[in-house]
C-alpha positions as CSV (number, residue, x, y, z in Angstrom):
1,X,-34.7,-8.2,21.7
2,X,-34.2,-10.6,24.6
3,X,-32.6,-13.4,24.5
4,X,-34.9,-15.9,24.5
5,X,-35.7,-14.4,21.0
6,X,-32.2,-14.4,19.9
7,X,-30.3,-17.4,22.2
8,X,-27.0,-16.0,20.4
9,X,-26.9,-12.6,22.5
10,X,-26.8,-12.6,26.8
11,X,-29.6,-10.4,28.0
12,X,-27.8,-7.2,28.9
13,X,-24.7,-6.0,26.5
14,X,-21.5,-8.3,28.7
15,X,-19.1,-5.3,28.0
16,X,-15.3,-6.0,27.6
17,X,-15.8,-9.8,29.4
18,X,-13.0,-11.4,30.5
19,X,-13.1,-15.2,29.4
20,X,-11.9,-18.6,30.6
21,X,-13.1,-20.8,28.2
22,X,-14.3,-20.7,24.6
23,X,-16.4,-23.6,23.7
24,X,-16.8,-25.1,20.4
25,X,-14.6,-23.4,17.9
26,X,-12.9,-24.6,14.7
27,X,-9.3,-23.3,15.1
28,X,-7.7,-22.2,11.7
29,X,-11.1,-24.3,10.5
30,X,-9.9,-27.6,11.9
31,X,-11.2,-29.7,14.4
32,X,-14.2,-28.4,17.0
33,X,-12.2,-27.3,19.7
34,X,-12.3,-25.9,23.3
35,X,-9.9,-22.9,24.2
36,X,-8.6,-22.4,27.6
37,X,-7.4,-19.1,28.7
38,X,-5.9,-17.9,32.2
39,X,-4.5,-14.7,32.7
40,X,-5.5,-13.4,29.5
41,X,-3.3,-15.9,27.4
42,X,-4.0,-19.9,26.4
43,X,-3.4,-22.4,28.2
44,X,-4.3,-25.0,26.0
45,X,-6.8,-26.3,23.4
46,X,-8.4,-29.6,23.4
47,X,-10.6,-31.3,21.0
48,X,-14.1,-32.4,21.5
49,X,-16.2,-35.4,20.6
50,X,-18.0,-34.8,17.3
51,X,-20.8,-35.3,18.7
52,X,-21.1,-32.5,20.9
53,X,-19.9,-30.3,18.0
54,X,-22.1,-27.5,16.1
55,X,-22.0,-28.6,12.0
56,X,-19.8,-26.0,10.4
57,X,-22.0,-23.6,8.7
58,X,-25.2,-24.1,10.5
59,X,-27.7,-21.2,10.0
60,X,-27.7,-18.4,12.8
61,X,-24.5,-19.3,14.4
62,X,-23.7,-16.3,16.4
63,X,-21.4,-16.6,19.2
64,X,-23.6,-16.5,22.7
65,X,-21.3,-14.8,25.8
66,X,-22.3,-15.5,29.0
67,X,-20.9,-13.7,32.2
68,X,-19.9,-16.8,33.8
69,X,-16.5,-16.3,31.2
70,X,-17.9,-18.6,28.9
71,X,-17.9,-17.9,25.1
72,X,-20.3,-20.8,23.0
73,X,-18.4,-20.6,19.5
74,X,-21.0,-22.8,18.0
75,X,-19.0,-24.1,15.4
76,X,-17.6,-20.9,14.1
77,X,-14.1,-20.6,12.6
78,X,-11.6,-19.3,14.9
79,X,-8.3,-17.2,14.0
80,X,-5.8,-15.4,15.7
81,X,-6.5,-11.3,16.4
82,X,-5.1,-9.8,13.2
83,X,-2.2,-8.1,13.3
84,X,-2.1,-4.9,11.3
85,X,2.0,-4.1,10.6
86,X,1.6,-0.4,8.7
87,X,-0.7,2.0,9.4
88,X,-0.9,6.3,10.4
89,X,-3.9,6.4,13.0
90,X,-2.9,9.8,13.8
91,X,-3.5,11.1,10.1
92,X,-7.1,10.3,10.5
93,X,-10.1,12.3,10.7
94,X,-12.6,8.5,11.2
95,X,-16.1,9.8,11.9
96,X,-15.5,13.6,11.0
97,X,-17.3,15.4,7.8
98,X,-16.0,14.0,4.5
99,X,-13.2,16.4,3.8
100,X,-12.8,16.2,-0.4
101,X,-9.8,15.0,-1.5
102,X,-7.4,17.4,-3.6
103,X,-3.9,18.4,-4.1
104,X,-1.0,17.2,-6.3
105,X,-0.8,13.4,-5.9
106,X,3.0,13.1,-6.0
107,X,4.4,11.8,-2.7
108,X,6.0,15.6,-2.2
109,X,2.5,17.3,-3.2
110,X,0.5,14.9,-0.7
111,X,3.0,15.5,2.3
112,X,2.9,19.9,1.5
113,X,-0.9,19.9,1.4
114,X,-1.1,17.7,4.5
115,X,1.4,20.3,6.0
116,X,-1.0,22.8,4.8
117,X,-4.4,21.7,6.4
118,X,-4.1,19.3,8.9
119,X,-4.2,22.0,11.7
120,X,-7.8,23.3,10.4
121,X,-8.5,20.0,10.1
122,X,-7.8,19.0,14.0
123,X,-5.2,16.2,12.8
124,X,-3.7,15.1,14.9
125,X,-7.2,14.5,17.3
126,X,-7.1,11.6,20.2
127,X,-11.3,11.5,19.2
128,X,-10.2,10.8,15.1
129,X,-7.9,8.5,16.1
130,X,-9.7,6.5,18.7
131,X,-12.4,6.3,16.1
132,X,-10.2,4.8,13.9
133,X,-9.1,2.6,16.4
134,X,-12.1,1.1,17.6
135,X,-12.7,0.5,14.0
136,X,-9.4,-1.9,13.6
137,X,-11.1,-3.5,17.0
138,X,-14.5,-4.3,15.2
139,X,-13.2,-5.9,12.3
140,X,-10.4,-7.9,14.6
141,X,-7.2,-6.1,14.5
142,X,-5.8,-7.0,17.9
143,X,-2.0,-5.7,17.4
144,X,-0.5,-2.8,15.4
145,X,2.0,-1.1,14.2
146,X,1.5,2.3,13.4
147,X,3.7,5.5,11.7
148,X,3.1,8.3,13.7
149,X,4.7,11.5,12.4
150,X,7.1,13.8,14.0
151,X,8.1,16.6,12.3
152,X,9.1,20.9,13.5
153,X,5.6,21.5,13.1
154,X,4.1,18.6,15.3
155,X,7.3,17.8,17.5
156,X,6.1,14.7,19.7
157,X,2.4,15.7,20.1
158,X,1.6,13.1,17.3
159,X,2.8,10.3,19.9
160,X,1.1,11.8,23.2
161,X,-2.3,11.7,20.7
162,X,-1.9,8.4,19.6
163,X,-0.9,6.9,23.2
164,X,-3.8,8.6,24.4
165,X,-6.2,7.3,21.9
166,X,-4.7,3.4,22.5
167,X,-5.1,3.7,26.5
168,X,-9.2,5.1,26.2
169,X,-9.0,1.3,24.6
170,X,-7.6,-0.7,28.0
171,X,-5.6,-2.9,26.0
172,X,-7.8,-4.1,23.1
173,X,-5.5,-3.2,20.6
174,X,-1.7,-3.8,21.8
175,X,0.3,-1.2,19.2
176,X,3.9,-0.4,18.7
177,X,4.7,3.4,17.5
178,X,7.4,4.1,15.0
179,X,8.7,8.1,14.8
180,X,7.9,8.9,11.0
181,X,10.1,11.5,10.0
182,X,6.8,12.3,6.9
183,X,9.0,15.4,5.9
184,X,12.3,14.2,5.4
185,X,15.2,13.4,7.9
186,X,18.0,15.8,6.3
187,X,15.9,18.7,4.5
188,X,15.1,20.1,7.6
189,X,17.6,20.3,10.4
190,X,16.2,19.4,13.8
191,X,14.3,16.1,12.7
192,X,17.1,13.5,13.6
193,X,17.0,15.6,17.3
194,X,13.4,15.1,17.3
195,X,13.5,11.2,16.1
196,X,16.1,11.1,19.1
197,X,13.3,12.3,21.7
198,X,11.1,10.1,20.0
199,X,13.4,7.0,20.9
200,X,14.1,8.3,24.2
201,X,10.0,8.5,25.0
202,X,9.6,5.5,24.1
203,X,8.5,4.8,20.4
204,X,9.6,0.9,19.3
205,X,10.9,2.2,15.8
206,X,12.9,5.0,14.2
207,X,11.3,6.1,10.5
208,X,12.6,6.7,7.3
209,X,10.9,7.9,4.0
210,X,12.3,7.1,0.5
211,X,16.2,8.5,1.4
212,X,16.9,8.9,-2.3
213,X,13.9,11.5,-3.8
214,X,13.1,12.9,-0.3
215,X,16.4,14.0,1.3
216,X,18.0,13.3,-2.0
217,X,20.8,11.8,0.2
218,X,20.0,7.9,0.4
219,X,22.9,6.9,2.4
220,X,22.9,10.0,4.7
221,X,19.5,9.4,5.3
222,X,20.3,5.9,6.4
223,X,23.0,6.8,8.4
224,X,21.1,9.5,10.5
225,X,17.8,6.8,11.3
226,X,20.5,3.4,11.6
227,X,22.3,5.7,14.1
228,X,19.3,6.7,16.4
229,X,18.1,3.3,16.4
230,X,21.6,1.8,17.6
231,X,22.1,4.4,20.3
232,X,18.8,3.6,22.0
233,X,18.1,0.0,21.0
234,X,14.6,0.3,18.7
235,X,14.1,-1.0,15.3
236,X,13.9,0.9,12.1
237,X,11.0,0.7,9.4
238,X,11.8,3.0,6.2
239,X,9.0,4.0,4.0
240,X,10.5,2.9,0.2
241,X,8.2,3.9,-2.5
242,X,11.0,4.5,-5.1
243,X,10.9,2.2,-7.3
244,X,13.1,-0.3,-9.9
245,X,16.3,-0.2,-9.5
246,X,16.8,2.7,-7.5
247,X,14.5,1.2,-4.9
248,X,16.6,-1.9,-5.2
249,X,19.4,0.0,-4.6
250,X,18.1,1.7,-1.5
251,X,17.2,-1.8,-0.6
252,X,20.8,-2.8,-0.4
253,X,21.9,0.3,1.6
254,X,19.5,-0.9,4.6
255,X,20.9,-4.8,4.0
256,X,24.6,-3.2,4.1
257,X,23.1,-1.2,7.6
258,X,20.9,-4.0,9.2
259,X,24.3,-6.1,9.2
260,X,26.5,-3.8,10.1
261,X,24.1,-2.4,13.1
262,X,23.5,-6.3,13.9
263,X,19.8,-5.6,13.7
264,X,18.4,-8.5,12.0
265,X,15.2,-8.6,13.0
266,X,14.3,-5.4,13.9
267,X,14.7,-3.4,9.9
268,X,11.7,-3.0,7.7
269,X,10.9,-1.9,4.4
270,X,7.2,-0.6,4.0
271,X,5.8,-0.8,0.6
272,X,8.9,-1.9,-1.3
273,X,7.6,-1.3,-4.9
274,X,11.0,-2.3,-6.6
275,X,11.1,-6.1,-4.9
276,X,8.2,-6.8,-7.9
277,X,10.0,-4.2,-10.2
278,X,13.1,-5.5,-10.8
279,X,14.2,-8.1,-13.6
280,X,14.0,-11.6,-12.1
281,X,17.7,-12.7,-11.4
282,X,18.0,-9.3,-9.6
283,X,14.7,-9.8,-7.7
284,X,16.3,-13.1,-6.8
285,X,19.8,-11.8,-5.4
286,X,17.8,-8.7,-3.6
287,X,15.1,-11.0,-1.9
288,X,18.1,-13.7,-0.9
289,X,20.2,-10.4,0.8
290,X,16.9,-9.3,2.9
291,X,16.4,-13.3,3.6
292,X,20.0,-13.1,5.0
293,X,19.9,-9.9,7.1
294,X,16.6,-10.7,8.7
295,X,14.8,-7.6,7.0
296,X,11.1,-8.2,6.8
297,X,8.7,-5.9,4.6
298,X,4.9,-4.7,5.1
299,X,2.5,-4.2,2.3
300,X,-0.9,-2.5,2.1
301,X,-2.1,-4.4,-1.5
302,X,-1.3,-1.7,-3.4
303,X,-3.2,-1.5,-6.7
304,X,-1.0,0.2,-9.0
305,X,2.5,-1.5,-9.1
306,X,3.3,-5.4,-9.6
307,X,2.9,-6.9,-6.4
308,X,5.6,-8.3,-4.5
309,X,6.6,-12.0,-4.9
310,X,5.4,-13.1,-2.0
311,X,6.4,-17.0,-2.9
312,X,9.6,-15.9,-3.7
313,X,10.0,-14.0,-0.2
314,X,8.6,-16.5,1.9
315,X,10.8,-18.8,0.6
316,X,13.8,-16.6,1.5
317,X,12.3,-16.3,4.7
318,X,11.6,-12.6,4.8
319,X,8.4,-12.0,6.8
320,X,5.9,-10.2,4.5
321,X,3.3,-8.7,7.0
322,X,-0.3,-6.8,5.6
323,X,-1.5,-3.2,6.8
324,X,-4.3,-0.7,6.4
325,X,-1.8,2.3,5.5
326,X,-3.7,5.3,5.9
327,X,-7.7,5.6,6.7
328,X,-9.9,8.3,5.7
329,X,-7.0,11.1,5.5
330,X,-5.1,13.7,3.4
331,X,-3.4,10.8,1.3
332,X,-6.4,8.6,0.8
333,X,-10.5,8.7,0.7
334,X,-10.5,5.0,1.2
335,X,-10.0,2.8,3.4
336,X,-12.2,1.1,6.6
337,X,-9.9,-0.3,8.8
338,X,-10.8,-4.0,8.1
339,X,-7.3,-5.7,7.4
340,X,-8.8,-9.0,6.5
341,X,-10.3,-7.0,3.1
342,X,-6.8,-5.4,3.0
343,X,-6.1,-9.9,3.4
344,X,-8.4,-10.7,0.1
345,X,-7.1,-7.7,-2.2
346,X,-3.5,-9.2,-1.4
347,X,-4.6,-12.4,-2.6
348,X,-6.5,-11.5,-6.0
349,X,-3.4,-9.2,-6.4
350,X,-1.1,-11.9,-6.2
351,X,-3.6,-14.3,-7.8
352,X,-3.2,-17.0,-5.1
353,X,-6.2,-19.3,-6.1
354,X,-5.2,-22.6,-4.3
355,X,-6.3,-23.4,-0.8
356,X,-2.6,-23.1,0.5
357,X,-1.8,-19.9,-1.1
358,X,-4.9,-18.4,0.2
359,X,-3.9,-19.9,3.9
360,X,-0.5,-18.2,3.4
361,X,-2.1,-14.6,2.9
362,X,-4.6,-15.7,6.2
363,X,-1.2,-16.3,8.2
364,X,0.6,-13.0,6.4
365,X,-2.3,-11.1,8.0
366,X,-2.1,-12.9,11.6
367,X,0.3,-15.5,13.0
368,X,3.3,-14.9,10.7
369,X,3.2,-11.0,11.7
370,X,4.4,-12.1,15.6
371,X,7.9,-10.7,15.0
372,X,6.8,-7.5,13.6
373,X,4.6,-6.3,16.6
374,X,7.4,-7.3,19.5
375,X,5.9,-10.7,19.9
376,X,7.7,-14.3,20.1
377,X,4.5,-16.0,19.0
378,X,1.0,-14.8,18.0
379,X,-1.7,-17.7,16.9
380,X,-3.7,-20.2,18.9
381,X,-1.4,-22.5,20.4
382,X,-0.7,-22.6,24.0
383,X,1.1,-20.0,25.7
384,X,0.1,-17.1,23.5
385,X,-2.3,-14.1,24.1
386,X,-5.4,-15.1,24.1
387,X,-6.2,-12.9,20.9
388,X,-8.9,-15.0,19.0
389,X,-11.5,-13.7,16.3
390,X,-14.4,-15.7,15.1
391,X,-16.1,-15.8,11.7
392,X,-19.1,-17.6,10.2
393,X,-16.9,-19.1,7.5
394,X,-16.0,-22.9,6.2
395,X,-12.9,-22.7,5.9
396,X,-9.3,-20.6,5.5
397,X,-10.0,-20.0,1.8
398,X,-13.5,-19.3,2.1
399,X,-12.3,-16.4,5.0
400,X,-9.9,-15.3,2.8
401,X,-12.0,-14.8,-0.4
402,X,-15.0,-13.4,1.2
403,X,-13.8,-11.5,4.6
404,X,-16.8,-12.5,6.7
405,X,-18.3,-10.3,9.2
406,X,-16.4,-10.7,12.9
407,X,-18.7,-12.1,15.0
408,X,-16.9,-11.9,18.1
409,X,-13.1,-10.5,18.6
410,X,-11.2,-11.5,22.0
411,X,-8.3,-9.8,23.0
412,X,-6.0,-10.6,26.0
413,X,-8.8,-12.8,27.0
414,X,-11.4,-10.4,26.9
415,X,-14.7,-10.0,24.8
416,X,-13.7,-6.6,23.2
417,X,-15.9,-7.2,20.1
418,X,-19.7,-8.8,19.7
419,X,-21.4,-9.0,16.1
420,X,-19.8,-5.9,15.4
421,X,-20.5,-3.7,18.3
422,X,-17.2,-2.7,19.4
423,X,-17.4,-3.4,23.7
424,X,-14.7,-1.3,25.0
């Protein structure tokens, strides 16, 4: 098709454009709006007369890209990259055979039969999990955070795939690696020598994974991970499934460690269950103590347990950010890689109805992530990244409810995305 038949794509595919300028955007759904970039952040964003504006909503909006670094947003909503804060991008085998899900579904049963066949399976695999990648790229992930194991069978190779998988990218995706200990810290001697390789190659996080039913030693587990992180200055992120109140107890082991270790900021809790489990005046003192000590949390929209009280911990300010989990692997079937879907389940799940709570869940998904993926601000505002992803869309709640296609994903100030071919 050329592109006097369809004015909304240049004549030959522009590849991974670098752009100055995109023209005639609605940022969070506000005002038609020009955004600058230089040097592959913003500069600034300015407003532009109504006149010259494209009505929100028009029919066949696409987004045309010229290679003069000029993007023509034609009125299409505009929102920061997304910013995916928990997922395992070496588990997966993206755009192998469908490999038939089986095993014992317990959280031991799933990590022995991964044990079992990922090998025959070619996991970990640099092509799997640049699949995957380019996947979170397409549907406008532009920053990550991603478990990567390391274990005696896998050492650091888990790393070396995923690093190698991130630079056949060239930047699109911007990912920090924590060293996921999937097999416990303490069962197996060798694994806190192996997390301490990890944190001297580089990784920006040291794992844990439920201290209290996996190494049935919840503060030793602690100590090992808290004690790696401190010697060589990365954060920590511990996997908590357990749930009620020996989750909440677990909870207050990493508050008691995050203080101590004067690492507010830097501690997560993935998943959580027992912040939404608890009875409500315990909820409240356990959500006020992570508020206090800086520990932020990551959820995936689980279906199963009560979902967190994402009111509650907002209020407290702990920073609740959204992830994928795993994609197509040993744990799970499901999965696409599309965080904004991950952005809509949250918001049924925590039945956010009005136009502000659906915004919230929008942010939880983007801007309010910054922190969790090393970065002092992430939105569109002058002086951040020039990560910006538009959608055909009216509005923030209308994104969030129906997760619009991407028609066009910038990252670092380049056109890494176009109607949903991925350009990189």
């Amino acid at each position: 098709m050329s592109a006097e038949e369809n004015p909304g794509v240049a004549e030959e595919n522009p590849g991974a454009t670098d752009v100055t300028l995109i023209r005639n955007v609605r940022p969070w759904g506000g005002e038609p709006s020009d955004i600058h970039i230089a040097d592959g952040r913003i500069t600034r964003i300015t407003r532009i007369e109504p006149s010259t504006a494209t009505p929100p909503h028009e029919p066949a909006s696409e987004p045309a890209v010229s290679g003069t670094g000029e993007v023509d947003g034609r009125g299409l909503l505009a929102l920061p990259g997304l910013v995916n804060v928990h997922a395992h991008v070496d588990k997966t085998w993206w755009g192998g055979p469908w490999v038939s899900y089986q095993g014992d579904p317990s959280t031991p049963g799933r990590i022995a039969y991964e044990r079992e066949h990922r090998d025959a399976l070619g996991i970990p695999g640099v092509e799997f999990t640049a699949a995957s990648l380019r996947e979170f790229v397409r549907h406008g992930t532009t920053a990550l955070r991603t478990h990567v194991d390391v274990d005696l069978g896998l050492g650091l190779r888990g790393i070396e795939v995923v690093r190698e998988a991130l630079d056949g990218l060239g930047g699109a995706i911007e990912a920090q690696i924590v060293a996921f200990p999937q097999d416990g810290v303490l069962r197996r001697p060798g694994v806190v020598e192996l997390l301490e390789k990890a944190a001297k190659a580089g990784a920006h996080y040291i794992g844990g994974l439920d201290p209290a039913t996996i190494d049935r030693d919840p503060a030793g587990q602690l100590d090992a991970v808290f004690a790696v992180a401190e010697r060589h200055g990365v954060g920590v992120d511990v996997h908590l499934h357990d749930g009620g109140e020996l989750g909440a107890f677990q909870i207050e082991l990493i508050v008691e460690r995050t203080l101590r270790a004067g690492l507010q900021g830097k501690v997560t809790v993935a998943h959580g269950f027992a912040v939404g489990q608890v009875p409500p005046g315990r909820q409240q003192e356990l959500v006020a103590a992570m508020g206090e000590a800086g520990v932020t949390m990551s959820t995936v929209a689980p279906l199963e347990p009560p979902p967190l009280p994402i009111a509650a911990l907002k209020e407290a300010g702990v920073v609740v950010g959204l992830g994928t989990d795993g994609v197509r692997d040993l744990w799970t079937p499901y999965g696409t890689g599309d965080l904004l879907a991950v952005a809509t389940t949250m918001a049924r799940l925590s039945r956010r109805r009005d136009d502000g709570g659906l915004e919230a869940v929008a942010r939880m998904a983007t801007s309010d992530a910054a922190g969790l993926v090393g970065r002092d601000v992430h939105d569109l505002v002058a002086g951040a990244r020039a990560d910006v992803v538009l959608v055909d869309a009216e509005n923030i709640p209308d994104t969030v409810t129906r997760a619009p296609e991407r028609a066009l994903v910038v990252s670092g100030g380049r056109v890494v995305a176009h109607q949903g071919e991925v350009l990189v």
